[in-house]
C-alpha positions as CSV (number, residue, x, y, z in Angstrom):
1,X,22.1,6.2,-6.8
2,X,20.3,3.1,-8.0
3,X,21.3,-0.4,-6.2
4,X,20.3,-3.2,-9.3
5,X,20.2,-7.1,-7.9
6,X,20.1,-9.9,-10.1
7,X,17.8,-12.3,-8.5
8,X,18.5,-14.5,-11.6
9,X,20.9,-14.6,-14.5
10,X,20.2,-17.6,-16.8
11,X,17.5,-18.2,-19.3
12,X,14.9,-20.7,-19.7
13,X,17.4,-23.7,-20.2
14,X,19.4,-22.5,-17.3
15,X,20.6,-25.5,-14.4
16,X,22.7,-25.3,-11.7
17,X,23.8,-22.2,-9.8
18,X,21.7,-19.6,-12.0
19,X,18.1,-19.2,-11.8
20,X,15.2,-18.0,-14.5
21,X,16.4,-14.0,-15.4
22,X,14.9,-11.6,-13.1
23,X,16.0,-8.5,-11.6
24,X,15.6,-6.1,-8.7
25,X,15.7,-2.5,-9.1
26,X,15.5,-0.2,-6.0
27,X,16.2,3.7,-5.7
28,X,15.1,6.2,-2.5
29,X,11.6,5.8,-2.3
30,X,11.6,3.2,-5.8
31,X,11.5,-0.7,-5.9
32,X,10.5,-2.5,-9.3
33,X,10.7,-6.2,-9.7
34,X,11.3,-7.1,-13.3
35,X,10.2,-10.6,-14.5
36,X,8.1,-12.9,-12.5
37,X,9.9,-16.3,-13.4
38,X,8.8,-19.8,-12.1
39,X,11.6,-19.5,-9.0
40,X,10.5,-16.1,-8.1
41,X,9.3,-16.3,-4.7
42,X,12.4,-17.9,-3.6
43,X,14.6,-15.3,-5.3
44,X,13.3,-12.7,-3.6
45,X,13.4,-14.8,-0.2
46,X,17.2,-15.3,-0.9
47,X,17.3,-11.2,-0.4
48,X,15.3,-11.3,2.5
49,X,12.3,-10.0,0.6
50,X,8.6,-11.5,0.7
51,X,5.6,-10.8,-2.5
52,X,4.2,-8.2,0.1
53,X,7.5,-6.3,-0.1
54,X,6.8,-5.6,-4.0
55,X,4.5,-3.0,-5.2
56,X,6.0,-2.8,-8.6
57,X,6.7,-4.9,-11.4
58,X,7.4,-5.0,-14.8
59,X,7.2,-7.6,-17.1
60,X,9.1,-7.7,-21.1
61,X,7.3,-10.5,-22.5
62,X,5.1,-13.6,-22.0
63,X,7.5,-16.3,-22.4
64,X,7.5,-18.6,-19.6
65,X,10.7,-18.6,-17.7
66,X,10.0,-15.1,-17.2
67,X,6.3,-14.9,-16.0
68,X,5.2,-18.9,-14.8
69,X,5.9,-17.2,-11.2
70,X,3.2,-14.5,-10.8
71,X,0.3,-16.6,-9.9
72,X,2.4,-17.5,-6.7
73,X,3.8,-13.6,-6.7
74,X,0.4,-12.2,-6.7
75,X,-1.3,-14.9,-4.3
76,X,1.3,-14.2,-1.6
77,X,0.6,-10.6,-2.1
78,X,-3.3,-12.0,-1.1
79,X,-4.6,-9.0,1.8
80,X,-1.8,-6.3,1.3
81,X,-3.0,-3.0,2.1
82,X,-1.2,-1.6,-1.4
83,X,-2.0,-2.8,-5.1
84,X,0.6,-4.4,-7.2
85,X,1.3,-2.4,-10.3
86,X,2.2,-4.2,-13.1
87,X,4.0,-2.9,-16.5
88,X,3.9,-5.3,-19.0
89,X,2.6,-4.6,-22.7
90,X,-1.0,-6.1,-24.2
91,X,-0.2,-9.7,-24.9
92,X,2.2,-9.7,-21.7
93,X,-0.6,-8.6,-19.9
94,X,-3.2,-11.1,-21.0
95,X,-0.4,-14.1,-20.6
96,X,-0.1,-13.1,-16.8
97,X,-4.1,-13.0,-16.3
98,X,-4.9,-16.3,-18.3
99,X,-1.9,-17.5,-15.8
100,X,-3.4,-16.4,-12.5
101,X,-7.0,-17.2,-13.6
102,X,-5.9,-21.3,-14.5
103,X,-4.0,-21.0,-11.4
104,X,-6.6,-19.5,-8.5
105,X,-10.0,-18.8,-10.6
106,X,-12.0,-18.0,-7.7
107,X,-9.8,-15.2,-7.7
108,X,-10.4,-11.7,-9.2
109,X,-8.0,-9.1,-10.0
110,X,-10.0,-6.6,-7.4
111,X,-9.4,-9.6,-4.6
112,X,-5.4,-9.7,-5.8
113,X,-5.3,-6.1,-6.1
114,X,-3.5,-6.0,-9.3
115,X,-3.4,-2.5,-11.2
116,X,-2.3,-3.2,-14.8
117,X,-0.3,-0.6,-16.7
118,X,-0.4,-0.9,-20.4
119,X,2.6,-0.3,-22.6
120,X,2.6,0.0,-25.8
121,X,3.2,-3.0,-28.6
122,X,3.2,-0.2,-31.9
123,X,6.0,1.7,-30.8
124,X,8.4,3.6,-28.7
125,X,6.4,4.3,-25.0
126,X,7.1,6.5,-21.9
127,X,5.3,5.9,-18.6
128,X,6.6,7.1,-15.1
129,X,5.6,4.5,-12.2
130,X,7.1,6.8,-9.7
131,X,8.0,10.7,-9.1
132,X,11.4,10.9,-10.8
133,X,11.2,7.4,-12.2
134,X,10.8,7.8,-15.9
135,X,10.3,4.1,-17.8
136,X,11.1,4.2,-22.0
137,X,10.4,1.1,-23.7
138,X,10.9,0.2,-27.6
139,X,10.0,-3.1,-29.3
140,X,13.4,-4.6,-30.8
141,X,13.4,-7.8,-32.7
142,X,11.6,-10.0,-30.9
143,X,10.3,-13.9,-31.4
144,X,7.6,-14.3,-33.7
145,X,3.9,-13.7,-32.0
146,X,5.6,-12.6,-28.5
147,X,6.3,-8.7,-28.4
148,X,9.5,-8.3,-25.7
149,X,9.7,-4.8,-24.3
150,X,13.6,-3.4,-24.2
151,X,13.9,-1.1,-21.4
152,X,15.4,2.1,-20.3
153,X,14.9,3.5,-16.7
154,X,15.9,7.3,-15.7
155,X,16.3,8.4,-12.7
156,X,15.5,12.4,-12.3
157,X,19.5,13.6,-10.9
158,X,20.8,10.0,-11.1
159,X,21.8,7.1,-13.6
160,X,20.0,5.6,-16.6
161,X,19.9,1.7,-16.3
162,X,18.9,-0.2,-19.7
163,X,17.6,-4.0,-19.8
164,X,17.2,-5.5,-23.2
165,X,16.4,-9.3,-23.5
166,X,15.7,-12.2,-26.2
167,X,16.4,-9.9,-28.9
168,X,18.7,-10.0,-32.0
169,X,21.2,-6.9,-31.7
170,X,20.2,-4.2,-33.6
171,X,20.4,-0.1,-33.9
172,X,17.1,0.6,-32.1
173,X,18.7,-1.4,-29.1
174,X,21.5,0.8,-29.6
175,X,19.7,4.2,-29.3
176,X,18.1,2.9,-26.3
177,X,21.1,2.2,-24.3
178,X,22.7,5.4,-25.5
179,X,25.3,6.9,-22.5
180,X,23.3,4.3,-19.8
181,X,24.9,4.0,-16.8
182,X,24.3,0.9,-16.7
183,X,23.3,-2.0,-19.9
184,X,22.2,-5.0,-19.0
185,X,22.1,-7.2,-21.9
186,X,21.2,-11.1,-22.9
187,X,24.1,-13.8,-23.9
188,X,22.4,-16.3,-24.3
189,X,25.3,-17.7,-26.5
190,X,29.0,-17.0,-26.8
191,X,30.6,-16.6,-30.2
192,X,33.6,-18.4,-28.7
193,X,32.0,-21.5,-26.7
194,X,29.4,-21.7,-29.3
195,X,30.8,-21.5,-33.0
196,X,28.5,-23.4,-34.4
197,X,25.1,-22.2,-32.9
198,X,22.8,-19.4,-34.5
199,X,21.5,-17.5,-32.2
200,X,19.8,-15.2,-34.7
201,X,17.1,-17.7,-35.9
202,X,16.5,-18.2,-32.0
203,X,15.7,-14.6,-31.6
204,X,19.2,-14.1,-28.9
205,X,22.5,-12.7,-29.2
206,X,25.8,-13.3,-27.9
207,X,28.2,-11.8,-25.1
208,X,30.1,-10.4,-28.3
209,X,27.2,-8.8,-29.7
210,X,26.2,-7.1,-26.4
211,X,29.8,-5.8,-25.9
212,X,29.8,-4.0,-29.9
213,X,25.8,-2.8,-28.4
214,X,27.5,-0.9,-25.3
215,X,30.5,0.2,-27.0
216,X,28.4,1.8,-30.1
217,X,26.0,3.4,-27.5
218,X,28.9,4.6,-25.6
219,X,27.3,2.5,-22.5
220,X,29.8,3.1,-18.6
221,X,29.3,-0.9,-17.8
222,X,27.5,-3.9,-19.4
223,X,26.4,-7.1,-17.1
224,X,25.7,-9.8,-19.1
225,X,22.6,-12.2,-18.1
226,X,20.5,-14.7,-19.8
227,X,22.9,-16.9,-19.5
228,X,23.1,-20.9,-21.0
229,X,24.5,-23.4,-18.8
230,X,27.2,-24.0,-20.7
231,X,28.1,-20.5,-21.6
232,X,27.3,-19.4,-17.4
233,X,30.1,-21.5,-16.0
234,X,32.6,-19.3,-17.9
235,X,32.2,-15.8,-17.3
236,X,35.7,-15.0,-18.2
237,X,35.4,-15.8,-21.2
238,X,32.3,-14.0,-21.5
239,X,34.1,-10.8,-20.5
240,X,36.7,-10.9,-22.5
241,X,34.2,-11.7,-25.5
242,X,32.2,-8.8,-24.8
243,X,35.1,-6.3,-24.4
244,X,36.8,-7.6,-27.8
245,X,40.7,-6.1,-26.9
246,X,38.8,-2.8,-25.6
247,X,38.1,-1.2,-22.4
248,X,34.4,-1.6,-21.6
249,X,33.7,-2.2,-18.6
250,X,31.7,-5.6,-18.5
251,X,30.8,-8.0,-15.5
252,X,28.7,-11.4,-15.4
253,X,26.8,-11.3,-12.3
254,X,26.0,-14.2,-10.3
255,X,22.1,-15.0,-8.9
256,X,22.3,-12.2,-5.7
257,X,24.7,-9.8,-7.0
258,X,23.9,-6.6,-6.2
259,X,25.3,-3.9,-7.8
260,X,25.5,0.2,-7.2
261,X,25.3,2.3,-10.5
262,X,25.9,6.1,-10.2
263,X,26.0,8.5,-12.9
């Protein structure tokens, strides 16, 4: 069993009720933050949760609505007794120090007690950040100059929960996600509320495009996050986008949602 929260569901243009994407993924003896976004430290308060509480956290890419928040993450971690290991790939990784160097220079990484956990930026990756947690990562279309990390988690006995983010749709997204459990996919558009946009030259995709991702990887559920302003004040319509006439299971969860995924 595998509880997922969404701290956050909109993107970086996101106002109003939905905060800067990030997510909370906990399992026995497992808990991974994922993103570090400029509101993080008040997400995880909303959830009763304080930086200390986090040991883990991964990180898809270096654009800023989802890592302005870890100079603050890791300075309110400041005297813990355990490091904070971080997953990110190379650039990610060298974003997120620049950040906390600007931030709190007469800092070091041995005085935050950061571990950093390279993934890789050539190719398809494996790492395991915990007994019986196995992490996959492949690098999807992404936005020119920032490799984004799509990401599979497996649980040894228990479900497979996939996160793929500011990326065009596309087949190696597909085998990713293959029988998940769970897929948690962007929308940053909707094919419906937003005829006209193109969210291919923006490096997104839209809640229709996520639905034909988790129905070609024969996916049990897809949450749709990422989320515009606009597009975020109508999660029916987003539903019934993604399901296209068929009978996908598909939510759009609001900041604090929690959610339980079995297998």
């Amino acid at each position: 069993m595998v509880n997922v929260t969404f701290l956050g569901t909109g993107n970086a243009f996101s106002a109003g009720k939905r905060t800067n994407m990030c997510l909370l993924m906990e399992a026995p003896e497992f808990r991974m933050l994922v993103e570090t976004g400029p509101m993080v430290l008040e997400q995880l308060s909303r959830v009763g949760l304080r930086a200390i509480d986090v040991e883990r956290l991964f990180v898809t890419h270096a654009h800023g609505d989802h890592v302005l928040g870890f100079p603050m993450l890791a300075l309110n971690r400041l005297g813990a007794s355990t490091p904070l290991h971080i997953y990110a790939g190379l650039n990610t990784i060298a974003s997120l120090r620049i950040l906390s160097t600007l931030a709190f220079s007469s800092l070091s990484t041995d005085q935050l007690n950061l571990r950093w956990h390279e993934i890789s930026q050539e190719g398809p990756d494996e790492v395991e950040p915990s007994p019986g947690v196995k992490i996959r990562t492949i690098l999807p279309d992404y936005p020119p100059g920032v490799p984004t990390l799509a990401t599979r988690w497996e649980f040894d006995d228990g479900p497979s929960v996939t996160f793929i983010t500011d990326t065009r749709p596309g087949q190696a997204s597909v085998e990713l996600a293959r029988d998940s459990d769970l897929l948690i996919h962007e929308a940053s558009f909707s094919a419906i509320l937003e005829p006209d946009a193109d969210p291919y030259a923006h490096y997104h995709s839209t809640a229709q495009q996520a639905g034909e991702i988790a129905r070609e990887a024969g996916c049990k559920r897809l949450a749709l996050v990422h989320l515009g302003a606009k597009s975020g004040d109508q999660p029916d319509i987003l539903i019934e986008e993604a399901r296209a006439g068929s009978d996908l299971q598909v939510i759009v969860p609001d900041d604090g949602d929690q959610i339980r995924v079995t297998n």
